[in-house]
C-alpha positions as CSV (number, residue, x, y, z in Angstrom):
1,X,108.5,99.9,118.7
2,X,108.3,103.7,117.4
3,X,105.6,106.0,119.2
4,X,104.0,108.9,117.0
5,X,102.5,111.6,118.7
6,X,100.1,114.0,116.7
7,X,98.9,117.0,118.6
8,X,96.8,120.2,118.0
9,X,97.3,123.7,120.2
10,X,94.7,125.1,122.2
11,X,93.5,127.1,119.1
12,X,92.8,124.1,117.9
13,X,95.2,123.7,115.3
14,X,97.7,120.9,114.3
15,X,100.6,121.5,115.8
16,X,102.3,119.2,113.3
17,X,103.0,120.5,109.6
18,X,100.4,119.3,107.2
19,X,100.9,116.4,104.8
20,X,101.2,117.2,101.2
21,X,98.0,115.7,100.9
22,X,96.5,118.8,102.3
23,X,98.8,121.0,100.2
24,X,98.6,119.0,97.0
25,X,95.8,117.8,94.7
26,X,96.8,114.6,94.1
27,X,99.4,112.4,96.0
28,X,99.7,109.0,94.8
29,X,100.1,106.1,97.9
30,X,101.2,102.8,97.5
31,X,99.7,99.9,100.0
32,X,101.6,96.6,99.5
33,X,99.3,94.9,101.5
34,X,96.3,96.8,100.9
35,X,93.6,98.1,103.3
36,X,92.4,95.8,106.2
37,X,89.3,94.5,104.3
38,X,90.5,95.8,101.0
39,X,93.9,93.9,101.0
40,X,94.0,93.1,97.3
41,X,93.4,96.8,96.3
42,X,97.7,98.3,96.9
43,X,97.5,101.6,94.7
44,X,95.8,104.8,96.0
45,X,95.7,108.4,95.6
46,X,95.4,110.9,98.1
47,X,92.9,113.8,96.6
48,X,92.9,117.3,98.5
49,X,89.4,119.1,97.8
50,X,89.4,122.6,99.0
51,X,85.7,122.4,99.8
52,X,86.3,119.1,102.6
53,X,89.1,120.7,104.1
54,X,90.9,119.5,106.7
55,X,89.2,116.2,105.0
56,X,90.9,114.4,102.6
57,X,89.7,111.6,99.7
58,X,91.6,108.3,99.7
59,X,90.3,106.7,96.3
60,X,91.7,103.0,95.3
61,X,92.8,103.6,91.5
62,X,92.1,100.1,90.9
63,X,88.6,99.8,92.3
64,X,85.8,101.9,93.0
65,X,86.0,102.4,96.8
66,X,87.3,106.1,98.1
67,X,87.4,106.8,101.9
68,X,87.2,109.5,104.0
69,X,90.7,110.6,106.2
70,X,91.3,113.2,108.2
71,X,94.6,113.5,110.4
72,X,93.8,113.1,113.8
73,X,95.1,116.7,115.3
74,X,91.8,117.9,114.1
75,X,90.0,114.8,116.2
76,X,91.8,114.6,119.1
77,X,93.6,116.7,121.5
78,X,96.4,114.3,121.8
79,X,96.8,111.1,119.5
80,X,99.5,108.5,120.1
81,X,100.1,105.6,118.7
82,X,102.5,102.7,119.3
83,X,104.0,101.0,116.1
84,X,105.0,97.5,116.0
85,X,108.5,97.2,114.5
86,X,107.1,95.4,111.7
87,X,105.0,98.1,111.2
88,X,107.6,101.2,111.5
89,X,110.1,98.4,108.8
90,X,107.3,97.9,106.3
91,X,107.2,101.4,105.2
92,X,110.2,102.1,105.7
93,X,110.2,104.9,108.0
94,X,113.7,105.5,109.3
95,X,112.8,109.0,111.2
96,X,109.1,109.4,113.0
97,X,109.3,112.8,111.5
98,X,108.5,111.4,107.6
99,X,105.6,110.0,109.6
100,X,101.8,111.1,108.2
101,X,99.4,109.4,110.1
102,X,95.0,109.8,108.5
103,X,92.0,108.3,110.2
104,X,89.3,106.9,108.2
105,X,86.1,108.9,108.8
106,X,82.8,107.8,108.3
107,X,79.8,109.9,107.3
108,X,76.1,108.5,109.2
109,X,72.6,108.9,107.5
110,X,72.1,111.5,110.4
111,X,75.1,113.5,109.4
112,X,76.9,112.4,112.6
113,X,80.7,111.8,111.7
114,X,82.8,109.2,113.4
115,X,86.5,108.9,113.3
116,X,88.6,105.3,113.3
117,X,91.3,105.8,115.7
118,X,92.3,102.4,116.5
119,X,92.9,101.3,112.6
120,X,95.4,104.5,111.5
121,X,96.5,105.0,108.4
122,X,100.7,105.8,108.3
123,X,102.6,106.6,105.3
124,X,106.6,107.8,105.3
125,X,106.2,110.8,103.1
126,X,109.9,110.5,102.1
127,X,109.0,106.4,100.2
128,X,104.6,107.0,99.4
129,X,104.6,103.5,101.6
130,X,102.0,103.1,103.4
131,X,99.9,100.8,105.2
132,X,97.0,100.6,108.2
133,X,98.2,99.7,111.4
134,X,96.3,98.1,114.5
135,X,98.8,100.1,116.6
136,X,100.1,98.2,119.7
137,X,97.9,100.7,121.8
138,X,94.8,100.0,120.1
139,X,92.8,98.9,123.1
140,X,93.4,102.2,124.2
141,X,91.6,103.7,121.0
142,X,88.2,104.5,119.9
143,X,86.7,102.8,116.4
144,X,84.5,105.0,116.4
145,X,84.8,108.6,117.5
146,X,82.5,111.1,117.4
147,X,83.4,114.6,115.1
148,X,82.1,117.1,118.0
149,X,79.0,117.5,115.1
């Protein structure tokens, strides 16, 4: 089991770097098992828009489904997860440190935003692995979290 622990400072911001998907326009992901619901899709790209920051595009290059992900230091005060082995094996992350963990956000017809925090998205930013986890810790975590909006 492998705990990751993303947390912001009282100013409110991330206390962890941000991923290159913040930094970058385009960061190509690969899911070998897909997205829970999505599982046949495996090939994704991470697209930055200046205009949705700290919001990030996750858009299936093989089908015409994008998500909403944010990572949760700009959610949550404190987010931590539990990993299964399986999990932490599966994209092969060796040091919790090549760890990027995004939560899939969703936008309401009231323009309400909720955040998924019990169905985290990890990828090892050393391999582009990735995969979304039902973290051992789950029952713990909201599925759907309000944005403060």
């Amino acid at each position: 089991m492998l705990t990751i622990e993303k947390n912001r400072t009282e100013n409110g911001e991330s206390q962890n770097p941000a991923p290159e998907a913040l930094t970058q326009e385009v960061l190509e992901l690969q899911f070998p098992s897909g997205l829970l619901g999505f599982e046949s899709h495996k090939d994704y790209q991470l697209i930055s828009d200046p205009d949705l920051k700290p919001y990030v595009w996750l858009k299936g290059k093989d089908a015409a489904h994008t998500f909403l992900v944010i990572p949760p230091s700009y959610v949550v005060e404190n987010y931590s997860i539990e990993l299964a082995d399986e999990d932490v094996n599966f994209i092969g992350l060796e040091d919790p440190a090549h760890a990027v963990v995004l939560n899939i956000a969703t936008w309401h017809p009231d323009e309400s935003v909720t955040v998924n925090l019990k169905g985290p998205i990890i990828y090892n930013e050393k391999t582009r692995q990735a995969r979304q986890v039902v973290p051992k810790n789950a029952a713990e975590l909201s599925l759907a979290h309000p944005m403060g909006n």
